[in-house]
N, C-alpha and C positions, 0 to 999 in steps of 0.2 A: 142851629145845628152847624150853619155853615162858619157861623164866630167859633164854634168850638173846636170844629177841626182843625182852623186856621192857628187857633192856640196851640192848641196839642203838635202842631208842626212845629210851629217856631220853638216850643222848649226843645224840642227833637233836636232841632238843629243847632240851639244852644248849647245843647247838650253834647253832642257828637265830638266840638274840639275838645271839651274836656274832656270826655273820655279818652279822647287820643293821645292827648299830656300822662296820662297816671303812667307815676314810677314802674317798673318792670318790676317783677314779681322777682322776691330776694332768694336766691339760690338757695336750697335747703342745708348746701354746708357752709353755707356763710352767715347762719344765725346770728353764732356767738364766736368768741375770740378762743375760746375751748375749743370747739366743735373745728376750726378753722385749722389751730395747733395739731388737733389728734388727723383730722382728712385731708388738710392741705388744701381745703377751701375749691374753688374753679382751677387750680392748676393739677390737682387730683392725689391719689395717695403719694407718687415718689415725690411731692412735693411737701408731705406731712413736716411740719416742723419738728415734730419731736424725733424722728428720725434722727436727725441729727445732733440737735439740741437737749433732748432727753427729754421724760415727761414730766420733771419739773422745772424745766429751764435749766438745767444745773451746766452745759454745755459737756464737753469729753475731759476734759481736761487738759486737753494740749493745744487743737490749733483750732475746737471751735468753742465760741464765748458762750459763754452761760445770757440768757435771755430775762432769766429771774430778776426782780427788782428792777431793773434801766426801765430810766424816765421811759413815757409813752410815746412823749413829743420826739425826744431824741429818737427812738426805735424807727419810729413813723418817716422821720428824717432820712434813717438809713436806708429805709426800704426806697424812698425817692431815689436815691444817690445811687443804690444798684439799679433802677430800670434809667437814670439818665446816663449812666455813665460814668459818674465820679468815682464809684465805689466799683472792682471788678472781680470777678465770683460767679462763672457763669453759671452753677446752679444757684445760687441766688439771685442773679438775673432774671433769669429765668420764672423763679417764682414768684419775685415783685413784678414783674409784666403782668401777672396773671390775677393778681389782686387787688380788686379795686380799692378806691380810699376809703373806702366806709370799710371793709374788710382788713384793711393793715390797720386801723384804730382799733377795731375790737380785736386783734389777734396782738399787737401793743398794748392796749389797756390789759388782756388778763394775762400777759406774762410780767408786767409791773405789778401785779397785785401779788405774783407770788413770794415768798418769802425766800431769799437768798439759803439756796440747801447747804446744808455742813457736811463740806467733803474734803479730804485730804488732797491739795494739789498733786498732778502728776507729775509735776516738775519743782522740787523744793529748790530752795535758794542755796548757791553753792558760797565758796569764802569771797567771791568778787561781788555777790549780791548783796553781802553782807557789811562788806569794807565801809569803811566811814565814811570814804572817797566818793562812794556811792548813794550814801544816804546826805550829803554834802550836797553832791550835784541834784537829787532829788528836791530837795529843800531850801534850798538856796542858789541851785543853778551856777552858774560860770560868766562872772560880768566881762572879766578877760576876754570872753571867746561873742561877748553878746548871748550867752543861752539863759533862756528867762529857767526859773524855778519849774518846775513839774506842779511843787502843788501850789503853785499859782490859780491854774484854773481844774486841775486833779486834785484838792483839799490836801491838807495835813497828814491823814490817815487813809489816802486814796482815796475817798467816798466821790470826791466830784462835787465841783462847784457851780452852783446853777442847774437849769435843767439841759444845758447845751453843752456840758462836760461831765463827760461817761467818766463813772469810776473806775479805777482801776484794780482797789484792791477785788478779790478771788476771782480775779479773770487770770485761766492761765497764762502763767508766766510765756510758752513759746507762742501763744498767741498774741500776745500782746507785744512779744520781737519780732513776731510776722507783719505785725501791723504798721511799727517803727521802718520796717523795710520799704514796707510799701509806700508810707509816704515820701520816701527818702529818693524810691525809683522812680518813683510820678506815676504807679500803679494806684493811686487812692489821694485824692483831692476834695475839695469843697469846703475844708475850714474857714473861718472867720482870718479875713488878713492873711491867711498861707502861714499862719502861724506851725503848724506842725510841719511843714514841708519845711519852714523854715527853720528849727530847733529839730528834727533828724536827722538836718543834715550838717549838721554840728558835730554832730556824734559818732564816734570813734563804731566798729563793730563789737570790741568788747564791753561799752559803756552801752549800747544797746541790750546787749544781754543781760548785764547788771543788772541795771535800772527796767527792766521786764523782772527781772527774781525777785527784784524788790519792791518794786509795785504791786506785787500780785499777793505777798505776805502783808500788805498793812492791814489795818484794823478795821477800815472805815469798812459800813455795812458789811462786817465780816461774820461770819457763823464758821468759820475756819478756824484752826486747832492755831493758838498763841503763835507769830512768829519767835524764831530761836532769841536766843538773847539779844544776839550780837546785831540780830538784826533791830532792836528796839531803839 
């Protein structure tokens, strides 16, 4: 009798560290990468991503990006770079502090899985977006000045080369001139080599603008209405 108790202790007490290890039980709005998008996960409703993003990633059209389609990796990326620092948007700060890693993968994995929505930009490309000059520096870039090509690591039709270069095409166009600002100001860092920090500040303010109207009309993973001619 007395061997059997002496057993039944010891697994007890074997038993105990492990029980002390098991993962904490996963917040009920942090199932899925849905569920995360629609309640805003541990940071709670004003944190909803579709708030701002829409409920299919489509973004607003002007200064906030559609979520649809972007690599997972890359998204996941950006969420680090708002809670370190690189990236600054104090509500988004704010919401990547509050998400853990297992929670920015599934709220990344299922806004990659959506299908890039078919909306009319709010911001079409005006005659300087469209200039040759602009699809020149786009595609070929400026050896003169040292500025590498755009779709160098932005593809041919914007789509994004790799999984660590965001596309550009139907992102809006004034967002994606907020974002050239930003790296221009040192408001947004953490590329590969300072390569954008280094190629916006190259760049004139009205070749900023351009090259936003025209980025955001190419084709690559586009569900967007043709751009104009002039812009082809």
């Amino acid at each position: 009798m007395k061997g059997a108790a002496a057993a039944a202790a010891l697994a007890l007490a074997i038993a105990l560290p492990a029980a002390c290890t098991l993962p904490q039980e996963e917040s009920a709005f942090e199932q899925t990468g849905e569920l995360i998008a629609l309640s805003g996960g541990d940071a709670g409703a004003q944190g909803a991503c579709v708030i701002c993003h829409g409920l299919a990633g489509e973004g607003d059209g002007e200064l906030v990006p559609r979520l649809a389609g972007l690599d997972p990796g890359y998204a996941v990326r950006q969420l680090e770079f708002f809670s370190g620092g690189q990236r600054r948007h104090p509500q988004m700060v704010w919401i990547a502090d509050r998400l853990s890693w297992d929670a920015r993968q599934k709220v990344a994995s299922y806004y990659a899985a959506l299908p890039v929505p078919a909306l009319q930009p709010a911001w079409p490309p005006d005659e300087a977006a469209c200039a040759p000059a602009t699809a020149r520096l786009y595609h070929l870039g400026d050896r003169s000045r040292g500025l590498a090509a755009c779709a160098t690591c932005h593809g041919l039709q914007g789509e994004g080369v790799g999984r660590g270069n965001p596309p550009l095409a139907d992102q809006p166009a004034a967002y994606l001139a907020q974002q050239l600002n930003a790296w221009r100001n040192g408001q947004r860092y953490g590329d590969a080599r300072g390569v954008m920090t280094h190629v916006s500040r190259l760049l004139s303010d009205a070749e900023v603008t351009a090259l936003a109207g025209y980025s955001s009309v190419l084709r690559g993973a586009s569900a967007y209405p043709a751009p104009p001619a002039a812009c082809l």
